[in-house]
PDB file with one MODEL, atoms N, CA, C and O in Angstrom:
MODEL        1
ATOM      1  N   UNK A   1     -14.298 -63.332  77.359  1.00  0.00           N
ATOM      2  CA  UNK A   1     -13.129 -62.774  76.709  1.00  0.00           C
ATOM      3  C   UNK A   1     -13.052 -61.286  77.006  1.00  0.00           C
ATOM      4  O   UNK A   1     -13.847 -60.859  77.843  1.00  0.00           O
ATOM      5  N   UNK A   2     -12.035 -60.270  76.323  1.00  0.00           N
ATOM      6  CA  UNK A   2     -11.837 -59.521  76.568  1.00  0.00           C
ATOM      7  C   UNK A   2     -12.591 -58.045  75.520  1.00  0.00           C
ATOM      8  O   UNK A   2     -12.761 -58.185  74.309  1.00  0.00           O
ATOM      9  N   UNK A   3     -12.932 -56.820  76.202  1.00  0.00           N
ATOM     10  CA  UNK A   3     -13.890 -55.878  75.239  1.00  0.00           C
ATOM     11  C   UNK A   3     -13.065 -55.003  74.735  1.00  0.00           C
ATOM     12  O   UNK A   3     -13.456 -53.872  74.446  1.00  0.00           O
ATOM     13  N   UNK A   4     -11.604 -55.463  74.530  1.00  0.00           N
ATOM     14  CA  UNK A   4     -11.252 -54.080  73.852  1.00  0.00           C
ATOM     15  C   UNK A   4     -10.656 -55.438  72.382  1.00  0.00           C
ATOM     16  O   UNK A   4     -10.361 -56.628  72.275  1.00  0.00           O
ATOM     17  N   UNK A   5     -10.783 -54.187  71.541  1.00  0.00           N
ATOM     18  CA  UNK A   5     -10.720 -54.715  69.896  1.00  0.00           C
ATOM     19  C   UNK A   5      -9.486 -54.128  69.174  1.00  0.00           C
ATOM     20  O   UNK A   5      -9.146 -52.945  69.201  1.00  0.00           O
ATOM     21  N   UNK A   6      -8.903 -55.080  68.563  1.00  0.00           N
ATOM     22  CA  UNK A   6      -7.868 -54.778  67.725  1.00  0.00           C
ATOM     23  C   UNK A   6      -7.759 -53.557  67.160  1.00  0.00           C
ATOM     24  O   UNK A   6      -8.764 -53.027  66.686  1.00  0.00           O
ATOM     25  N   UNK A   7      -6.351 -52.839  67.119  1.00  0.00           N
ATOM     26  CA  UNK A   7      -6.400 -51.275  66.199  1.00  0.00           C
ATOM     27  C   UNK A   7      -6.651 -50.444  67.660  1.00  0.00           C
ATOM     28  O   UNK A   7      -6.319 -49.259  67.705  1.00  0.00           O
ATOM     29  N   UNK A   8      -7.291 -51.148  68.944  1.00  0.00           N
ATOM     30  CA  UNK A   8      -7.448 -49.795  70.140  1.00  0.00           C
ATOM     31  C   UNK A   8      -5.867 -49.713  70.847  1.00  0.00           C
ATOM     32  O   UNK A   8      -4.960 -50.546  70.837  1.00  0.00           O
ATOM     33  N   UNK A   9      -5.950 -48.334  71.466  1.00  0.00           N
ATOM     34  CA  UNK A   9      -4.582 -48.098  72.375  1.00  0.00           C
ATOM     35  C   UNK A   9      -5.424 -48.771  74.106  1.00  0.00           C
ATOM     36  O   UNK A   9      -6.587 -48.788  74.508  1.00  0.00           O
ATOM     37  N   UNK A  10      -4.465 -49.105  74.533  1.00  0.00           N
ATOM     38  CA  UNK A  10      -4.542 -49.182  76.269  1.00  0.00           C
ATOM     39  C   UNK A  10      -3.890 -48.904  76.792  1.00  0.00           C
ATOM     40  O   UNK A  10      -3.055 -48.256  76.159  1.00  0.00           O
ATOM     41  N   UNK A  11      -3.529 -49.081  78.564  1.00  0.00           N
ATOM     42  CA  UNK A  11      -2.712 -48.761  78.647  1.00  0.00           C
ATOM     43  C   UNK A  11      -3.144 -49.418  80.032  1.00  0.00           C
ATOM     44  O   UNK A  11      -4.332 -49.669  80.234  1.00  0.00           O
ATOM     45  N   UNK A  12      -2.217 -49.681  80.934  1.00  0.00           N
ATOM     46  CA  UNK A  12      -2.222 -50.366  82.262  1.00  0.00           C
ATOM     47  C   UNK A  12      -2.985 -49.003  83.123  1.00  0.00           C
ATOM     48  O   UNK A  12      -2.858 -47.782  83.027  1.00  0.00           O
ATOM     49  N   UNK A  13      -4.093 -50.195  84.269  1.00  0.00           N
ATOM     50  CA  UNK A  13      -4.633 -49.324  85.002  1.00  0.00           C
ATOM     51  C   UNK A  13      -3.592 -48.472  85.755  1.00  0.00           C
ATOM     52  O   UNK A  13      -3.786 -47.263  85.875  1.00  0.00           O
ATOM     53  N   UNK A  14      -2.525 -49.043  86.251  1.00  0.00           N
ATOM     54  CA  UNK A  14      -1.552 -48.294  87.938  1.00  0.00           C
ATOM     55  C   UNK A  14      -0.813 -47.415  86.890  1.00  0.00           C
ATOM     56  O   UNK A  14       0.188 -46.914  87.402  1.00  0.00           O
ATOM     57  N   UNK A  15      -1.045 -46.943  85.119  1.00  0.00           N
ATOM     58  CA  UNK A  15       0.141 -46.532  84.366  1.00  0.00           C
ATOM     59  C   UNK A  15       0.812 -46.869  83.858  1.00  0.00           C
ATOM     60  O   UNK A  15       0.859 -48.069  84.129  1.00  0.00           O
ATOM     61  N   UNK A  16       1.539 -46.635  83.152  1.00  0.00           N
ATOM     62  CA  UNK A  16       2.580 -46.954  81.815  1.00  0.00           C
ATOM     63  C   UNK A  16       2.485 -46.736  80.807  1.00  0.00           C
ATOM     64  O   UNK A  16       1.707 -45.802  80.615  1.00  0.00           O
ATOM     65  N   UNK A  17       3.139 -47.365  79.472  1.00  0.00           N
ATOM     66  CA  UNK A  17       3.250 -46.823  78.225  1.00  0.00           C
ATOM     67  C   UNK A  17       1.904 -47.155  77.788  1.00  0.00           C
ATOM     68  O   UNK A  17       1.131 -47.603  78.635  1.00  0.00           O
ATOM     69  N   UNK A  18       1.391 -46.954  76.224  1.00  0.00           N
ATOM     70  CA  UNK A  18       0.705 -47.078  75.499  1.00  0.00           C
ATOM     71  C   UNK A  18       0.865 -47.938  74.697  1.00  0.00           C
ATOM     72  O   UNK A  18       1.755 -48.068  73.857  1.00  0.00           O
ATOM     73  N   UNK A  19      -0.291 -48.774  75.008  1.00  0.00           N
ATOM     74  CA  UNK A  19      -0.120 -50.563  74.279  1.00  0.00           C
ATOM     75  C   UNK A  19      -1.512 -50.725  73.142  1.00  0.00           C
ATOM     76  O   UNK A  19      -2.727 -50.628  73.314  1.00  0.00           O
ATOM     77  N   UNK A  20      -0.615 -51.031  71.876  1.00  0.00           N
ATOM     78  CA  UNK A  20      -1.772 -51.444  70.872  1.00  0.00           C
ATOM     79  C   UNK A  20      -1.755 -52.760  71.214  1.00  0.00           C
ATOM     80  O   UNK A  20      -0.817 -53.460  71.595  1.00  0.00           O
ATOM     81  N   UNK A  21      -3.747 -53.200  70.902  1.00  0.00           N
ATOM     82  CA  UNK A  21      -4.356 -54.262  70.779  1.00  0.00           C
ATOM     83  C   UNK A  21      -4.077 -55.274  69.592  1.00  0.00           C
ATOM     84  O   UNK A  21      -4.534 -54.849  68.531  1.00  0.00           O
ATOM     85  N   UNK A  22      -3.368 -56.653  69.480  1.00  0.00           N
ATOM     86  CA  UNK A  22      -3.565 -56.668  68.999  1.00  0.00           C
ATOM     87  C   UNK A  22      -4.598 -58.062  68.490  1.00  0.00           C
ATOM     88  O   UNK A  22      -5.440 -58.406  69.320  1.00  0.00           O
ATOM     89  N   UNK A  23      -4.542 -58.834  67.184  1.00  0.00           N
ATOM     90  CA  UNK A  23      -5.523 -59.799  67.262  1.00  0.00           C
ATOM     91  C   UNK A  23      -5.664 -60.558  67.232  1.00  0.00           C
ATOM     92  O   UNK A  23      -4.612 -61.017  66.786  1.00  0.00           O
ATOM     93  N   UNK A  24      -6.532 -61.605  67.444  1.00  0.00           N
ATOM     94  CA  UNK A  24      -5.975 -63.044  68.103  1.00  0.00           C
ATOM     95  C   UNK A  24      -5.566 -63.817  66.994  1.00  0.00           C
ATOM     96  O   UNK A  24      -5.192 -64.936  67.347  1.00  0.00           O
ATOM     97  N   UNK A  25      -5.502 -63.610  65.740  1.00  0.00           N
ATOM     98  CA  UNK A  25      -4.611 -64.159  64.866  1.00  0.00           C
ATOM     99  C   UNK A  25      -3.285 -64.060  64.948  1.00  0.00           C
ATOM    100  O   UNK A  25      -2.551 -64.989  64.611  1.00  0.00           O
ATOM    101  N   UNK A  26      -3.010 -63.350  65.234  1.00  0.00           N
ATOM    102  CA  UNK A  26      -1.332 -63.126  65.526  1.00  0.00           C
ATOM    103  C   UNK A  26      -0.655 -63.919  66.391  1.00  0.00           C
ATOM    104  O   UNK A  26       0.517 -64.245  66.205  1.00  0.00           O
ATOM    105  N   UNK A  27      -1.580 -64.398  67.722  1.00  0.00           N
ATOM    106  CA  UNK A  27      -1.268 -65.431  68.705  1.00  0.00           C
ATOM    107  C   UNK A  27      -2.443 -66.494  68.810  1.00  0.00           C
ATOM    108  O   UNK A  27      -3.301 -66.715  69.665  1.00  0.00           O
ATOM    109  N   UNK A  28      -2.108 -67.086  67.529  1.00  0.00           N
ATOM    110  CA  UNK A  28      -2.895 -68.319  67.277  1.00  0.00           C
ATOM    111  C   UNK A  28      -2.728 -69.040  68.423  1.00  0.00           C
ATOM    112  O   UNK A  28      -3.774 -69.128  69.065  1.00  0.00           O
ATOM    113  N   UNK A  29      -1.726 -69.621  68.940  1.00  0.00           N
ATOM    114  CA  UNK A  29      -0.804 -70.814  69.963  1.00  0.00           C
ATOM    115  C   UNK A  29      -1.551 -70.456  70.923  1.00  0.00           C
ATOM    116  O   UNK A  29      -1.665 -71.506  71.556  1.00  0.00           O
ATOM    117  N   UNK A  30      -2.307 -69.458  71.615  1.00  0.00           N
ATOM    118  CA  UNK A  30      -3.229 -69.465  72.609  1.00  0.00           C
ATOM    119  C   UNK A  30      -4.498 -69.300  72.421  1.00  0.00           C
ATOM    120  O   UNK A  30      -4.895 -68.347  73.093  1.00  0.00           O
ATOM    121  N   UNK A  31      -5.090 -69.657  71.982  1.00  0.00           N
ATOM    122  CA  UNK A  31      -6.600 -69.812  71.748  1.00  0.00           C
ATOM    123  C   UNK A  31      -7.889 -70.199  72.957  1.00  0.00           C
ATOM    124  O   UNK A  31      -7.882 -71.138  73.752  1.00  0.00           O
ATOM    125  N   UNK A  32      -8.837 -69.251  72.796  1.00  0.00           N
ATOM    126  CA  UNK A  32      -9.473 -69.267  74.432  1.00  0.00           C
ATOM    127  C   UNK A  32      -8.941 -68.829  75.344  1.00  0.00           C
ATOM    128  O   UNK A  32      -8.998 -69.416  76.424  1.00  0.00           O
ATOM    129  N   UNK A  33      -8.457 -68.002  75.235  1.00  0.00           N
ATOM    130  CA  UNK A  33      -7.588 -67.387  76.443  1.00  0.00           C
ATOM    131  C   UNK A  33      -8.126 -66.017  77.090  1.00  0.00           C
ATOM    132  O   UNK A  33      -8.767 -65.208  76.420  1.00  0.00           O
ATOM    133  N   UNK A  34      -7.903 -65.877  78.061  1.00  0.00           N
ATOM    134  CA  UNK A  34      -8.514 -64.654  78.658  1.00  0.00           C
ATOM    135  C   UNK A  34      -7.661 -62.896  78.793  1.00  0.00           C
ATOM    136  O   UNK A  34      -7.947 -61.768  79.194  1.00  0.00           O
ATOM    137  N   UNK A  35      -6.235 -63.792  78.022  1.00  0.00           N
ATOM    138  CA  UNK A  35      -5.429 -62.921  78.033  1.00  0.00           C
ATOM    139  C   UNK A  35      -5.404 -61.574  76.933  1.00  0.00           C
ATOM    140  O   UNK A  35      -5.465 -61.946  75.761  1.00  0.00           O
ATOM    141  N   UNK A  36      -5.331 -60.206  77.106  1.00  0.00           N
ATOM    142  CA  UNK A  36      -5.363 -59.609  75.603  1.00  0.00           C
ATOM    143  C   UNK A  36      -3.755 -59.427  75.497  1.00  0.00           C
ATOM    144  O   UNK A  36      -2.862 -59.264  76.328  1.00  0.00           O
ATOM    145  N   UNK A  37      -3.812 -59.542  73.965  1.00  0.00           N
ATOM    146  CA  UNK A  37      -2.267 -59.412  73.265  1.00  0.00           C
ATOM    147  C   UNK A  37      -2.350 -57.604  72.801  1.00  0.00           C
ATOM    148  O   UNK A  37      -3.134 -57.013  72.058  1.00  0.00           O
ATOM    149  N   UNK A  38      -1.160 -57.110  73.622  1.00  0.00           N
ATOM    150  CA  UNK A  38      -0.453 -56.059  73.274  1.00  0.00           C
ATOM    151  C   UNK A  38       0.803 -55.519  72.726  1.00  0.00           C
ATOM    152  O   UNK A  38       1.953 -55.677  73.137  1.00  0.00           O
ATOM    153  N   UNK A  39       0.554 -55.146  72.163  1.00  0.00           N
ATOM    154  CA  UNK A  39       2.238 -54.555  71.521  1.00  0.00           C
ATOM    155  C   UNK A  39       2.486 -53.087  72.397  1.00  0.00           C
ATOM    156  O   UNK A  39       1.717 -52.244  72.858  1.00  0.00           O
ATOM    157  N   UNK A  40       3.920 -53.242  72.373  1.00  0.00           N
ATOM    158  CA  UNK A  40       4.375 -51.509  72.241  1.00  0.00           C
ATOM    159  C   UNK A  40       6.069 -51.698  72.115  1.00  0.00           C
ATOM    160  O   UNK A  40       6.798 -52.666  72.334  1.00  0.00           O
ATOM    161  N   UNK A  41       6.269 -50.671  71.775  1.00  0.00           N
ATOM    162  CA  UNK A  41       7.755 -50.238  71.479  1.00  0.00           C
ATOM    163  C   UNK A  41       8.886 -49.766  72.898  1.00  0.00           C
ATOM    164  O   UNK A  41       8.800 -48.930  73.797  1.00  0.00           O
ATOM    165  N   UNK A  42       9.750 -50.628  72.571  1.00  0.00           N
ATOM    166  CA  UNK A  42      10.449 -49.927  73.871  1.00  0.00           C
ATOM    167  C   UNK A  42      11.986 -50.219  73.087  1.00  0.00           C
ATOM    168  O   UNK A  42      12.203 -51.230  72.419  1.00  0.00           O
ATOM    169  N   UNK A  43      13.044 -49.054  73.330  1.00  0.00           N
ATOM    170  CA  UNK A  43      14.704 -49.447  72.834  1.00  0.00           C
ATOM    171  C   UNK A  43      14.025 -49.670  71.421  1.00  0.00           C
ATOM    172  O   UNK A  43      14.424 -50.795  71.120  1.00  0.00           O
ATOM    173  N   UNK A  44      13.142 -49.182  70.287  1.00  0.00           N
ATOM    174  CA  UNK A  44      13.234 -49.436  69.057  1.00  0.00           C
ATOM    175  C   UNK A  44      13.320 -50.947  68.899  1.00  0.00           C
ATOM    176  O   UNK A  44      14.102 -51.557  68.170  1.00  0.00           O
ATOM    177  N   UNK A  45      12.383 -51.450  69.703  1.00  0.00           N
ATOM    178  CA  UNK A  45      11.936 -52.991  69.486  1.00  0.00           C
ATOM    179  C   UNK A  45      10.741 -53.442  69.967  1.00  0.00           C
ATOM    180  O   UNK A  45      10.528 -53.484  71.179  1.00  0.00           O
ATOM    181  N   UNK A  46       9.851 -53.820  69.068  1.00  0.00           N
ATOM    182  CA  UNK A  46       8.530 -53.989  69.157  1.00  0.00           C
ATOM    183  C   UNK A  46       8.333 -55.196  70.193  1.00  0.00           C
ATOM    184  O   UNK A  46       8.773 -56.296  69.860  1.00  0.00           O
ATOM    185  N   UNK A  47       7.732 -55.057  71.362  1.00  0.00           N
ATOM    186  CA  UNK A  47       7.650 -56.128  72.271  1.00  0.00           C
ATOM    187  C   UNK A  47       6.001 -56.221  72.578  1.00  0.00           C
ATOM    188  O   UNK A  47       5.073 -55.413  72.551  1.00  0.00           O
ATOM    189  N   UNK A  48       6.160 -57.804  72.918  1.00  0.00           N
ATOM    190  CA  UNK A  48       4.532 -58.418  72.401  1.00  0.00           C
ATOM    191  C   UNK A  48       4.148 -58.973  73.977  1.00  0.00           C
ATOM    192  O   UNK A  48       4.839 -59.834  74.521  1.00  0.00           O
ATOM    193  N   UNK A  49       3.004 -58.387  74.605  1.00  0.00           N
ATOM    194  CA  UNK A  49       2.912 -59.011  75.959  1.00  0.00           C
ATOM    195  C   UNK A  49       1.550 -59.123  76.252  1.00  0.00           C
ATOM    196  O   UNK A  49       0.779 -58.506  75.516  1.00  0.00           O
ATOM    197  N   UNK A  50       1.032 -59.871  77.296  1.00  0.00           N
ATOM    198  CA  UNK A  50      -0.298 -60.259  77.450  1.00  0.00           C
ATOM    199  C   UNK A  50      -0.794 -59.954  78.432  1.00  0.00           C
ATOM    200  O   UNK A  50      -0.004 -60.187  79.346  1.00  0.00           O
ATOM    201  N   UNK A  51      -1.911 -59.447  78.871  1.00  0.00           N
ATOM    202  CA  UNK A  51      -2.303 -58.942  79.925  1.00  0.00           C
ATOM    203  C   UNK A  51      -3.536 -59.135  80.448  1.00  0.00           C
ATOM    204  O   UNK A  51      -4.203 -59.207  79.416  1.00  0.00           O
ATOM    205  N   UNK A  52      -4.439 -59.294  81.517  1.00  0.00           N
ATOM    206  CA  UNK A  52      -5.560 -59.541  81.923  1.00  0.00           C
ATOM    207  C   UNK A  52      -6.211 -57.953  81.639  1.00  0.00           C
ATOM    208  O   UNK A  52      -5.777 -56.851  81.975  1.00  0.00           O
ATOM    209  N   UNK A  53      -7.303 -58.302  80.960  1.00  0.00           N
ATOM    210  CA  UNK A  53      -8.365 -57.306  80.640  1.00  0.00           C
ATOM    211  C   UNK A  53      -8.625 -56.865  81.969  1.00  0.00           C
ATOM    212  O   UNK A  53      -8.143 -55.734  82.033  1.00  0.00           O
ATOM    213  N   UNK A  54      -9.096 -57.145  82.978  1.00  0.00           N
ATOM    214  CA  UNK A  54      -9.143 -56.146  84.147  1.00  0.00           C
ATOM    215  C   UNK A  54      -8.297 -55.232  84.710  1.00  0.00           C
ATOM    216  O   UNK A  54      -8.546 -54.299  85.473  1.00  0.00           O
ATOM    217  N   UNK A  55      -6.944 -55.732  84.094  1.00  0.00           N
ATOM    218  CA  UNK A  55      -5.975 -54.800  84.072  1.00  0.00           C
ATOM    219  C   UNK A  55      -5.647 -53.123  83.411  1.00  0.00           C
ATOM    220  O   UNK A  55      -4.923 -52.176  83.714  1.00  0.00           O
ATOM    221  N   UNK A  56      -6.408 -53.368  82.613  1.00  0.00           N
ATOM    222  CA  UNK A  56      -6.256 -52.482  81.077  1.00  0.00           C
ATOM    223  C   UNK A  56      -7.261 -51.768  81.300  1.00  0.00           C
ATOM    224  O   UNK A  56      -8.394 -52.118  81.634  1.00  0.00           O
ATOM    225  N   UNK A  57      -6.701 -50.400  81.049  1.00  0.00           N
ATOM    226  CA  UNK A  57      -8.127 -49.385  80.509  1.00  0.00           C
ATOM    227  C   UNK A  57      -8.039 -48.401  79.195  1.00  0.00           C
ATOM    228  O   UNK A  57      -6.836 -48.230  78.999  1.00  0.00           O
ATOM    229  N   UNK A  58      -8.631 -47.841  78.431  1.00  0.00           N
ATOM    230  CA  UNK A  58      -8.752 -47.371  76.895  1.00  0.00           C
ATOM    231  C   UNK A  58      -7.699 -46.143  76.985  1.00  0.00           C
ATOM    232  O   UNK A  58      -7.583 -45.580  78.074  1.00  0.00           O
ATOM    233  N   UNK A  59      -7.089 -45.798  76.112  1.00  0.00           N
ATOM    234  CA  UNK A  59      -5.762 -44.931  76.050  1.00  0.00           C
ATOM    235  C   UNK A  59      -6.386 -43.971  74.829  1.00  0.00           C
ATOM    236  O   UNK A  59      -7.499 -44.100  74.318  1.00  0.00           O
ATOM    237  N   UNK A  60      -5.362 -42.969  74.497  1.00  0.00           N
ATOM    238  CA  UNK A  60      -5.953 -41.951  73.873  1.00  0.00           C
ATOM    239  C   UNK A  60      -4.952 -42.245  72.252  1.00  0.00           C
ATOM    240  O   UNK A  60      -3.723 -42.203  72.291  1.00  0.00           O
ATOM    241  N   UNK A  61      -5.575 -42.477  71.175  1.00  0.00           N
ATOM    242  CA  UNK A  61      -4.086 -42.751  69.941  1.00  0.00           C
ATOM    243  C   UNK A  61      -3.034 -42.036  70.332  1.00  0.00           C
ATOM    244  O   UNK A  61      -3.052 -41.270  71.296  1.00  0.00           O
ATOM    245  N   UNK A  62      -1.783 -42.313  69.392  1.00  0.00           N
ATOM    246  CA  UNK A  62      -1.058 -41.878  69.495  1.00  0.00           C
ATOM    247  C   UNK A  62      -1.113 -40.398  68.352  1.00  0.00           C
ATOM    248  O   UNK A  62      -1.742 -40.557  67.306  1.00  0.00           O
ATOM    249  N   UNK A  63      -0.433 -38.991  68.616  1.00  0.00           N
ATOM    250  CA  UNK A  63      -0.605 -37.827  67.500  1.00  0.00           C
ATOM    251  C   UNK A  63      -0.470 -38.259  66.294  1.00  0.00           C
ATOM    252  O   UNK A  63      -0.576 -37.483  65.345  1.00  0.00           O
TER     253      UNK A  63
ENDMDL
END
């Protein structure tokens, strides 16, 4: 599975926004999965997307 833990920021290795972790309760419907669940905001709408942990590296909070 994947080493980053709910409550952390990430953010795509090649760049982009700043994505909270979030936890695998939230996306029960995939269970065992290798995917991590991220949130972030874009247009003032919270959008929920999944990403391969090799993808992702640790981001700094937000101020």
């Amino acid at each position: 599975m994947s080493t980053f833990e709910p409550g952390q920021y990430v953010r795509l290795r090649s760049g982009g926004k700043r994505m909270l972790v979030k936890s695998a309760l939230d996306t029960a419907q995939l269970p065992n999965t290798a995917l991590v669940p991220c949130e972030h905001e874009e247009k003032k709408r919270t959008i929920l997307g999944f990403y391969i942990a090799a993808n992702l590296k640790l981001a700094d909070a937000p101020p």
